[in-house]
Wavefront OBJ file of the C-alpha trace (Angstrom):
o trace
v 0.000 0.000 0.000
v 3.098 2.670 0.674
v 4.586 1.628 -2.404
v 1.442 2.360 -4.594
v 0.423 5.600 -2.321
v 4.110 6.689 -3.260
v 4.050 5.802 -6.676
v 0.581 8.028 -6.697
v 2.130 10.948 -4.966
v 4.976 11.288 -7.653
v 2.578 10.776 -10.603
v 0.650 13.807 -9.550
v 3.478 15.774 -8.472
v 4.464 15.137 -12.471
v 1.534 16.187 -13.449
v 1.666 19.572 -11.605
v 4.878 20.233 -12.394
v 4.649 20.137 -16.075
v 1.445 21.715 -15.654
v 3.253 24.323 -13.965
v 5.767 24.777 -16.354
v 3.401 25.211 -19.716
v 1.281 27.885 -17.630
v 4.597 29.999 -16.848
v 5.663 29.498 -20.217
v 2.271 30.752 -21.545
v 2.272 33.515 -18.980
v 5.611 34.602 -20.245
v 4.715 34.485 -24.264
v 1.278 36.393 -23.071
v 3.669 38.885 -21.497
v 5.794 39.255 -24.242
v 2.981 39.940 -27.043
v 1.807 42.339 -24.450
v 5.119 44.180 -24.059
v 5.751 44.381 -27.862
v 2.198 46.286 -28.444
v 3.423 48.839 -26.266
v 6.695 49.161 -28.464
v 4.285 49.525 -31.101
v 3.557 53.074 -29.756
v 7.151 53.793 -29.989
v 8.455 52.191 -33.200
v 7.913 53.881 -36.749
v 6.212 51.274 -38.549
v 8.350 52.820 -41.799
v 11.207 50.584 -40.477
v 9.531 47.554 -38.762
v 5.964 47.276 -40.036
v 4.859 44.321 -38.125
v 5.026 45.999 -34.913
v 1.735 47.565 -35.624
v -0.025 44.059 -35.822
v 0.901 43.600 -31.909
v -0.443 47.393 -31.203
v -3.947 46.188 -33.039
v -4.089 43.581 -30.637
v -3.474 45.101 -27.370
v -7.060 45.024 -26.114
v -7.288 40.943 -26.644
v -3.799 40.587 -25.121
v -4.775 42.586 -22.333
v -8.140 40.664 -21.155
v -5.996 37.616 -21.533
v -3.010 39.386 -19.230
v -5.668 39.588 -16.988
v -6.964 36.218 -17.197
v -3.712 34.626 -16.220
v -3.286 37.221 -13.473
v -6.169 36.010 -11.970
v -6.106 32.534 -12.650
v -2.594 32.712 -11.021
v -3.599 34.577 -7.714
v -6.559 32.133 -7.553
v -4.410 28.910 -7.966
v -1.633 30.991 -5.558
v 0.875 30.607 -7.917
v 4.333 32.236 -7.881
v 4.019 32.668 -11.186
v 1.074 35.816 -11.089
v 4.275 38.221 -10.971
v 4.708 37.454 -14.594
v 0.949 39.360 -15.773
v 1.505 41.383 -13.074
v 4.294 42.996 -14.058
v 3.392 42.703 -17.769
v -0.029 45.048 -17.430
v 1.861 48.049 -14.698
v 2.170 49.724 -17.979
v -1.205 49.214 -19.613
v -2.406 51.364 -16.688
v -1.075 54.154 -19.275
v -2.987 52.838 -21.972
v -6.426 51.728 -20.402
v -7.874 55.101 -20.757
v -7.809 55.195 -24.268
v -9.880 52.335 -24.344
v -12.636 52.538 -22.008
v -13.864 56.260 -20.199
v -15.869 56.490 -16.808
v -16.745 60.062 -16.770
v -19.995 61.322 -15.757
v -21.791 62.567 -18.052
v -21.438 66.477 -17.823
v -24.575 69.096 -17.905
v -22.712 71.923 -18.529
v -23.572 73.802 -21.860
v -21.656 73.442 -24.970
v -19.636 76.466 -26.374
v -18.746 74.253 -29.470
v -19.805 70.696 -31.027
v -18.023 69.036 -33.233
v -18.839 65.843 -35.198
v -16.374 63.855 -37.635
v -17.905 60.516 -39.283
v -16.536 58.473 -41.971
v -19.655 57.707 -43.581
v -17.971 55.003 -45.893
v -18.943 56.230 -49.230
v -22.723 55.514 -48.417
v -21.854 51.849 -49.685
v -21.691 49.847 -46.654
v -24.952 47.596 -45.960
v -24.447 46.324 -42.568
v -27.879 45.142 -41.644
v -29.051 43.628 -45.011
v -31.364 46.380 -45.394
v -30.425 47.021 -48.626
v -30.620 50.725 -49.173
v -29.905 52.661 -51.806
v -26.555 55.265 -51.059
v -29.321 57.966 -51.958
v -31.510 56.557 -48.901
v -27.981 55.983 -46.712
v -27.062 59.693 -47.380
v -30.569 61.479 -47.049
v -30.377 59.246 -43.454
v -27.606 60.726 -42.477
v -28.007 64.121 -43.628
v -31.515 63.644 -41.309
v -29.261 62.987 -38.673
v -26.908 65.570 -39.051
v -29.442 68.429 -38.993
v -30.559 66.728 -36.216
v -27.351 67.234 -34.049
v -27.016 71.135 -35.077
v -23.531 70.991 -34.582
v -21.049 73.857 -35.389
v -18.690 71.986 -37.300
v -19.153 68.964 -39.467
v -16.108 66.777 -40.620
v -16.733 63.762 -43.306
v -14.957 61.744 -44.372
v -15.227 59.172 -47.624
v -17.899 61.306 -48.727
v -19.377 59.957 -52.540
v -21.382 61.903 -55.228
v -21.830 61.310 -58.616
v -19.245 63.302 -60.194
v -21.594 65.619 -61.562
v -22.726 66.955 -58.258
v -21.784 70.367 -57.331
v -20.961 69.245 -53.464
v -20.881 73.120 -52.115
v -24.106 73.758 -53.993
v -25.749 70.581 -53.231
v -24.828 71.148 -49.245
v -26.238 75.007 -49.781
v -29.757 73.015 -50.707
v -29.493 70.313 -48.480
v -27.982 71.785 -45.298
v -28.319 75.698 -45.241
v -26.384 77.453 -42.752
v -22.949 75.792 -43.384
v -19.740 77.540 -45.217
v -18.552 73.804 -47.173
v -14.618 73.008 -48.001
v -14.289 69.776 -49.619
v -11.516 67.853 -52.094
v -12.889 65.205 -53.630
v -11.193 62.639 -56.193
v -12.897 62.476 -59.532
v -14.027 59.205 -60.950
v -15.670 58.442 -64.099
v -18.928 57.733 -62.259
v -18.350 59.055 -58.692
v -16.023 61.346 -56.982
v -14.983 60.470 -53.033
v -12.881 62.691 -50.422
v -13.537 64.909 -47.360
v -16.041 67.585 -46.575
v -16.090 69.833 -43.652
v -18.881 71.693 -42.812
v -18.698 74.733 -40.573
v -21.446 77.069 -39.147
v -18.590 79.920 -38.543
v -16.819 81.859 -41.336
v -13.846 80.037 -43.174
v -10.766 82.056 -43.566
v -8.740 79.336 -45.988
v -8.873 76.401 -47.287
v -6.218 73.472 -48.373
v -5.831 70.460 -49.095
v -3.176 67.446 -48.840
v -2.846 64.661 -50.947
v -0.796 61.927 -50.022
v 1.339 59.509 -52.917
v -0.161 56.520 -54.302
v -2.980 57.216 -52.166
v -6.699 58.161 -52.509
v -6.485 59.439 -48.837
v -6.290 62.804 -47.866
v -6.165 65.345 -45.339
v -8.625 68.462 -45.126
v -7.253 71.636 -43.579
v -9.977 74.480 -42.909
v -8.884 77.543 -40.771
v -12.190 79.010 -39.369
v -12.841 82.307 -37.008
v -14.547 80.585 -34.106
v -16.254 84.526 -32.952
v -12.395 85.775 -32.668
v -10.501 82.302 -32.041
v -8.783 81.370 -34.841
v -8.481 77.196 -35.427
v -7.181 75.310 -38.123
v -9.777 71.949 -38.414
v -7.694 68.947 -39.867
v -9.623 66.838 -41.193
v -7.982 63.665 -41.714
v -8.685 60.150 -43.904
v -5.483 58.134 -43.419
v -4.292 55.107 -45.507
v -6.934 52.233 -45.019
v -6.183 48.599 -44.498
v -8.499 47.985 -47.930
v -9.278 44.638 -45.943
v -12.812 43.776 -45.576
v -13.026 41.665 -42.518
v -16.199 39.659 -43.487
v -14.503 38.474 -46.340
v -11.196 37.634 -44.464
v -13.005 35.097 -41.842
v -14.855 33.723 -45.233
v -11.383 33.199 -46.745
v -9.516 32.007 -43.443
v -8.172 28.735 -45.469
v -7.464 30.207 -48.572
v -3.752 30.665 -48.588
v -3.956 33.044 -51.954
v -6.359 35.465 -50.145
v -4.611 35.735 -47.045
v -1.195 36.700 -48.732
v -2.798 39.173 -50.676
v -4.356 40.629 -47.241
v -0.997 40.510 -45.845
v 0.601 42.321 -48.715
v -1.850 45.248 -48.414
v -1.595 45.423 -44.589
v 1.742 45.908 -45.162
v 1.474 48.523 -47.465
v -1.176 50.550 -45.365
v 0.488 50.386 -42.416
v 4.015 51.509 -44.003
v 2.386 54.279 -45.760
v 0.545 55.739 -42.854
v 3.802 57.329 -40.784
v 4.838 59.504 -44.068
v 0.873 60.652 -44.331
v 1.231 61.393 -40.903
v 4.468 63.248 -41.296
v 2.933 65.633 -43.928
v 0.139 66.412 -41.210
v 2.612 67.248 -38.601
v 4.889 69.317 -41.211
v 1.617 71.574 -41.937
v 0.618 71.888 -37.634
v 4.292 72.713 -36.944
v 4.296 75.313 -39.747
v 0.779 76.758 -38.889
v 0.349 79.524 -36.219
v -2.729 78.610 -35.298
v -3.627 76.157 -32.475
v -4.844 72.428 -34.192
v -7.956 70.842 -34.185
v -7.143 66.922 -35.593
v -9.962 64.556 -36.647
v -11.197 61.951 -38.625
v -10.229 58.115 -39.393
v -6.724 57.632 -39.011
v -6.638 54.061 -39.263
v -4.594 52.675 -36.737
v -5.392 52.502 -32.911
v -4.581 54.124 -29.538
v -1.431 52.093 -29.089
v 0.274 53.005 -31.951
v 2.665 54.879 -33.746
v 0.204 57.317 -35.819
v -2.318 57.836 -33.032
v 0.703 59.465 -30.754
v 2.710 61.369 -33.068
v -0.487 63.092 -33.722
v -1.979 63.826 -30.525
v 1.605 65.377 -29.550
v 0.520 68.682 -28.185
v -3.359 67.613 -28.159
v -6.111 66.467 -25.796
v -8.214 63.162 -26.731
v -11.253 64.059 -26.597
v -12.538 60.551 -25.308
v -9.605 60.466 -22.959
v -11.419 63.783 -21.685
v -15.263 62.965 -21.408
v -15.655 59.278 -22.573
v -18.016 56.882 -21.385
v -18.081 53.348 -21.775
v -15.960 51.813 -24.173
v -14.526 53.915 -27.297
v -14.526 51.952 -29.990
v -16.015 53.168 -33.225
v -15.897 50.568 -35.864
v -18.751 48.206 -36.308
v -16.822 45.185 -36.719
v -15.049 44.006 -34.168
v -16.669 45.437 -31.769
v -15.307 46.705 -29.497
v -11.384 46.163 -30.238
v -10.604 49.336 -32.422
v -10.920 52.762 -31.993
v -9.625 53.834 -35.149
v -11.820 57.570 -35.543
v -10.414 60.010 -33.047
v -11.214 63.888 -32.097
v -7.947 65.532 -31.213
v -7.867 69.105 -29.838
v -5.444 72.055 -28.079
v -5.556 74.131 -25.230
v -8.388 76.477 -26.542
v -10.908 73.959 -25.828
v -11.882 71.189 -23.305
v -14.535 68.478 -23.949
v -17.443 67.917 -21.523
v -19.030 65.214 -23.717
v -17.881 62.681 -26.060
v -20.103 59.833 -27.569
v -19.984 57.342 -30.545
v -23.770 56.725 -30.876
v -24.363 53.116 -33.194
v -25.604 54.597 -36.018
v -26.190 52.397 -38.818
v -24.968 53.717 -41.826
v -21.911 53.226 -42.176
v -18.927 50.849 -41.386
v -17.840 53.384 -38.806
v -19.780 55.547 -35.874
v -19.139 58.532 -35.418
v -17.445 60.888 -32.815
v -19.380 63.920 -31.754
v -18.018 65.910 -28.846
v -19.289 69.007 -26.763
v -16.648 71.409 -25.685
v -16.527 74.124 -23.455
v -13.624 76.965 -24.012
v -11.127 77.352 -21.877
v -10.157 80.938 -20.554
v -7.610 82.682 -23.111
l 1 2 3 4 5 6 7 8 9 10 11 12 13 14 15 16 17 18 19 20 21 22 23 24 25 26 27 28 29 30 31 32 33 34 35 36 37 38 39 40 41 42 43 44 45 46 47 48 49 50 51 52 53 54 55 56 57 58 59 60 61 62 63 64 65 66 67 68 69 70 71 72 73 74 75 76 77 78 79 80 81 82 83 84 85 86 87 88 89 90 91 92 93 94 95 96 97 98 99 100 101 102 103 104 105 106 107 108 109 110 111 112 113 114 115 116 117 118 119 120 121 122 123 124 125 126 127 128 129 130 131 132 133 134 135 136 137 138 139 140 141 142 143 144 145 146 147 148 149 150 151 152 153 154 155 156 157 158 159 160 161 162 163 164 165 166 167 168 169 170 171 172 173 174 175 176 177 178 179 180 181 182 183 184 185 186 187 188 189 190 191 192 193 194 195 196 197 198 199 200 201 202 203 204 205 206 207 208 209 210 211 212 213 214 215 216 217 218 219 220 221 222 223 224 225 226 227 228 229 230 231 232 233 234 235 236 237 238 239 240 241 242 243 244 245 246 247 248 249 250 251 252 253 254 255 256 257 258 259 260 261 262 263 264 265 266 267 268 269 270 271 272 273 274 275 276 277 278 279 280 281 282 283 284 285 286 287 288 289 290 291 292 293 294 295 296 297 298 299 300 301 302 303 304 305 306 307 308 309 310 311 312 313 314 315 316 317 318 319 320 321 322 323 324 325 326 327 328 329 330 331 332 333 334 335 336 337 338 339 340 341 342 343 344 345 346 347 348 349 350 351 352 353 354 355 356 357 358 359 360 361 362 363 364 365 366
């Protein structure tokens, strides 16, 4: 009977032990996925792309940081030191992720909406509307929201459309700046809308690129803003068609191909941005899709000398792209000193592949 009880003891002390060893080693390859998104935020995908792919990510790894932390102080392992250490500096990053402010009742001095309203082409619901029906919805919704400035992005007309003339009709009360890429058919770029006078108007095109960035300088009743309105390179991935395709080795090289590109493209677009700030005198207002999320390269290179709005007065989590849900925040409202938001929301609306970002702000004392 000692013999067998002995022979017992060792077989399960086996069992723990290499047990034991595959959840440290797990623990320390979570950890270390963890640890290179946050080098994401600090390495120019322009010299090591792939770093970005760890900064998309960082939301998944994180829950699953905090998994094993748990699962490790539960089990009192020695081992929870491991997670531990691994998510000290998510604390950093958390906030750009999910907000717990109260929602403020103060009164606006400025609102501010940016929405990428994907060409009026994406059907999300199967409800099969026409773009003419996805665009008079969202026009409905616009008016709706009275804000004072209105920034769109991937707006589509038929290229016969006078957009400034067409907005006149549609939505009186706004000055319009828009570039828009001509097609044969259709023409696609960025409007911004603005209820205060426009003092100039440019425009930045970036190479090999149908993305763009807007700049409007407006007189907000004697403070002077320049309104960046931003579309940075896209992924050109749909993600539907990516889980379809999962086994098709053809498909997924192709997808990796363009990721790449994208994602090397989008430092030098954001370079240009930050060449035209730097050279403006006027204080920065930067919105729109960029593309990428908080923990990466391109979302702090740009918010350099800017408030996140969500950061701010967020609520809930901030995510604003339908799929996925709610992994990436890829639409941003970045401002200066001039202004400081008491509300920012990304209501569900269904018209698009992205929601948008509307924001209340109050100004700050000059």
């Amino acid at each position: 009977m000692t013999m067998s009880n002995n022979l017992k003891k060792k077989r399960q002390r086996r069992r723990v032990g290499v047990f034991g060893v595959t959840a440290r080693l797990l623990m320390l390859v979570a950890a270390s996925l963890l640890a290179l998104s946050y080098l994401s935020i600090l390495v120019n995908p322009a010299s090591l792309w792939f770093f970005s792919l760890f900064g998309i990510l960082f939301l998944p790894l994180f829950v699953f940081n905090v998994f094993l932390l748990v699962w490790a102080v539960v089990r009192r392992s020695g081992s929870f030191w491991i997670p531990l250490l691994a998510l000290l500096p998510s604390v950093f990053l958390f906030s750009q992720y999910v907000g717990f402010h109260p929602r403020s009742q103060a009164e606006a001095g400025l609102k501010i909406i940016s929405y990428n309203v994907g060409r009026f082409e994406v059907d999300r619901k199967g409800d099969s509307l026409s773009p003419e029906d996805r665009m008079a919805a969202v026009l409905a919704k616009l008016k709706a929201e009275r804000a004072d400035v209105i920034c769109l992005q991937e707006f589509c007309v038929p290229t016969a459309l006078d957009i400034t003339a067409w907005f006149r009709r549609n939505l009186p009360g706004y000055h319009c700046s828009y570039f828009a890429f001509p097609g044969r058919h259709k023409k696609v770029g960025n409007v911004t809308l603005s209820r205060y006078p426009v003092l100039s108007r440019s425009s930045q095109t970036f190479e090999e690129s149908t993305n763009l960035v807007l700049f409007t300088d407006i007189d907000f009743a004697g403070r002077q803003l320049r309104v960046c309105n931003c579309h940075l390179q896209s992924y050109s991935v749909s993600l539907p068609g990516l889980v379809k395709s999962v086994d098709d080795e053809d498909y997924l090289r192709k997808t990796g191909e363009k990721m790449k590109r994208s994602i090397t493209r989008r430092p030098v677009q954001v370079d240009e941005i930050l060449k035209n700030i730097d050279n403006c005198p006027l204080e920065s207002i930067v919105c729109g899709d960029f593309n990428d999320t908080p923990a990466s390269h391109t979302y702090f290179a740009l918010r350099k000398g800017h408030q996140d709005s969500f950061v701010e007065a967020g609520r809930g989590f901030a995510a604003t792209y339908y799929y996925l849900w709610p992994l990436l925040r890829i639409d941003y409202l970045l401002h200066g000193n001039s202004l400081q938001a008491i509300r920012h929301a990304s209501p569900h609306w269904s018209w698009s592949d992205h929601y948008p970002v509307i924001v209340d702000f109050v100004w700050n004392k000059q």
